[in-house]
C-alpha positions in Angstrom: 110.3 162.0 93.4 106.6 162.3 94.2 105.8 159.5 91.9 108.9 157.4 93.7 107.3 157.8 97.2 103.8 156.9 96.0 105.0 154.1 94.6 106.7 152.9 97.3 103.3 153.4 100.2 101.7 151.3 97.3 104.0 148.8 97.8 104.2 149.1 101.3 100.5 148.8 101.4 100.6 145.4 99.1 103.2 143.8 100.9 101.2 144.6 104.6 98.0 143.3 102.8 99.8 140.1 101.7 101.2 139.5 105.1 98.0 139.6 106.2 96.4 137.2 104.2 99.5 134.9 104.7 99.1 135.4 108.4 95.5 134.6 108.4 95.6 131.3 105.8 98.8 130.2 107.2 97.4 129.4 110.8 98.3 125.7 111.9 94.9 123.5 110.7 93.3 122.5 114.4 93.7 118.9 113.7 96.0 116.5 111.4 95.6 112.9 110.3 98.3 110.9 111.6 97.2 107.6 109.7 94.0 105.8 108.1 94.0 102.2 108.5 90.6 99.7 107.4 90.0 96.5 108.7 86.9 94.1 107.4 84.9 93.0 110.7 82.6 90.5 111.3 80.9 91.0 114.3 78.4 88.0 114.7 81.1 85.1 113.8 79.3 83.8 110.8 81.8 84.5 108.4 80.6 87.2 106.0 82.0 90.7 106.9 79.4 93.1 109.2 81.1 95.9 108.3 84.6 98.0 106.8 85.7 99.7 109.7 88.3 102.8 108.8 90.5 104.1 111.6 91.7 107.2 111.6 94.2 108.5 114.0 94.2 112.3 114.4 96.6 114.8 116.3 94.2 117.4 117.8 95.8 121.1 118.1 92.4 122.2 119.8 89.6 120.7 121.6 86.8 120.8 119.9 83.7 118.8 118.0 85.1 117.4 114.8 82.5 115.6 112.3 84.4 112.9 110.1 82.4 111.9 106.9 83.8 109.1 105.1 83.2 107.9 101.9 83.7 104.5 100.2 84.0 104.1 95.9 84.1 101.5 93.9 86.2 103.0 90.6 83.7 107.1 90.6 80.8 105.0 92.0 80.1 106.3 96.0 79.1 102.1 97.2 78.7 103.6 101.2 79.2 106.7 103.4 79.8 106.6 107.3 79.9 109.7 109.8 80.8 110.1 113.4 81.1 113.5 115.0 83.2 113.6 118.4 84.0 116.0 120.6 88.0 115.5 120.8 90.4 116.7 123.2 94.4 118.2 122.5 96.9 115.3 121.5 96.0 111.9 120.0 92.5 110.9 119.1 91.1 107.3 117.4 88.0 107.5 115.4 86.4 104.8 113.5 83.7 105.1 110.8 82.0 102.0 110.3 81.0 101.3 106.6 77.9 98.8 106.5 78.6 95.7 104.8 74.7 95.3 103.7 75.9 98.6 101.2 79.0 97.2 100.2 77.6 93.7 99.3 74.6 95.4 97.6 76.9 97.6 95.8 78.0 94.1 93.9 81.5 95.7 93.3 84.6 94.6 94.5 87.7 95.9 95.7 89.9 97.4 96.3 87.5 100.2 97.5 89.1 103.9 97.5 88.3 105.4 100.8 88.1 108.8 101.5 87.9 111.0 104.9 87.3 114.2 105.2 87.8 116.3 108.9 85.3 119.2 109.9 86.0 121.3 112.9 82.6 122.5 114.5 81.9 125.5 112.6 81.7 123.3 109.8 85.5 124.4 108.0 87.0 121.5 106.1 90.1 120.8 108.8 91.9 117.7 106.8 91.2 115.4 104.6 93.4 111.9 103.2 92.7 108.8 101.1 93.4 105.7 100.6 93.2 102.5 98.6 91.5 99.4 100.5 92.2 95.4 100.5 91.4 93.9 97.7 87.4 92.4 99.3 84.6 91.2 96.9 81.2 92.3 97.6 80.1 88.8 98.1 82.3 88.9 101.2 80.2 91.2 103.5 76.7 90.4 104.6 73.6 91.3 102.7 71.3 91.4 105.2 
């Protein structure tokens, strides 16, 4: 009978333990990405591409300075990175990471690029991250100066 109680404070004590640890990794993230979206700009109208810009929309749970870090691949080979840190209020939030198109020309590989964006609240936690797969641009298209 002794045995029978022990064993059931030990499983008392496992189950409050697990809840716990359920409670504490299964708060809501402070920020989700709604969509990623990329769009090839040129900026000075002489027909080679200034930049990749990717837009992320995000749905902000809590106010607070988020650092996006992007990064561009061609196949496993990182071609460009872009970061921009914001200070971002509750609700719906547009970033944009500019990718220079002096890297993705140099790079001399074309597309599609995979594009990747990771989301860091300000005590430097990974918040969300996504991916996607770009146009299909050549190198040759962006500027290389």
């Amino acid at each position: 009978r002794n045995e029978m109680k022990r064993l059931f404070i030990c499983l008392g004590a496992i189950v409050g333990v697990l809840f716990s640890v359920q409670t504490i990794f299964g708060q809501t993230a402070s920020v989700s990405i709604e969509s990623l979206t990329e769009q090839a700009r040129d900026t000075d109208n002489d027909g080679l591409y200034d930049s990749l810009a990717a837009e992320i929309v995000l749905d902000v749970k809590e106010s607070m300075l988020f650092t996006l870090e992007g990064s561009l691949f061609a196949g496993d080979t990182l071609i460009a990175k872009a970061y921009e840190s914001s200070s971002l209020d509750n609700g719906i939030n547009t970033v944009v990471l500019d990718f220079e198109g002096k890297q993705i020309s140099q790079s001399q590989y074309d597309g599609p690029y995979h594009l990747s964006v990771i989301v860091y609240d300000q005590h430097r936690q990974q918040a969300a991250e996504t991916t996607k797969d770009t146009l299909s641009y050549r190198h040759d298209e962006f500027e290389n100066q």
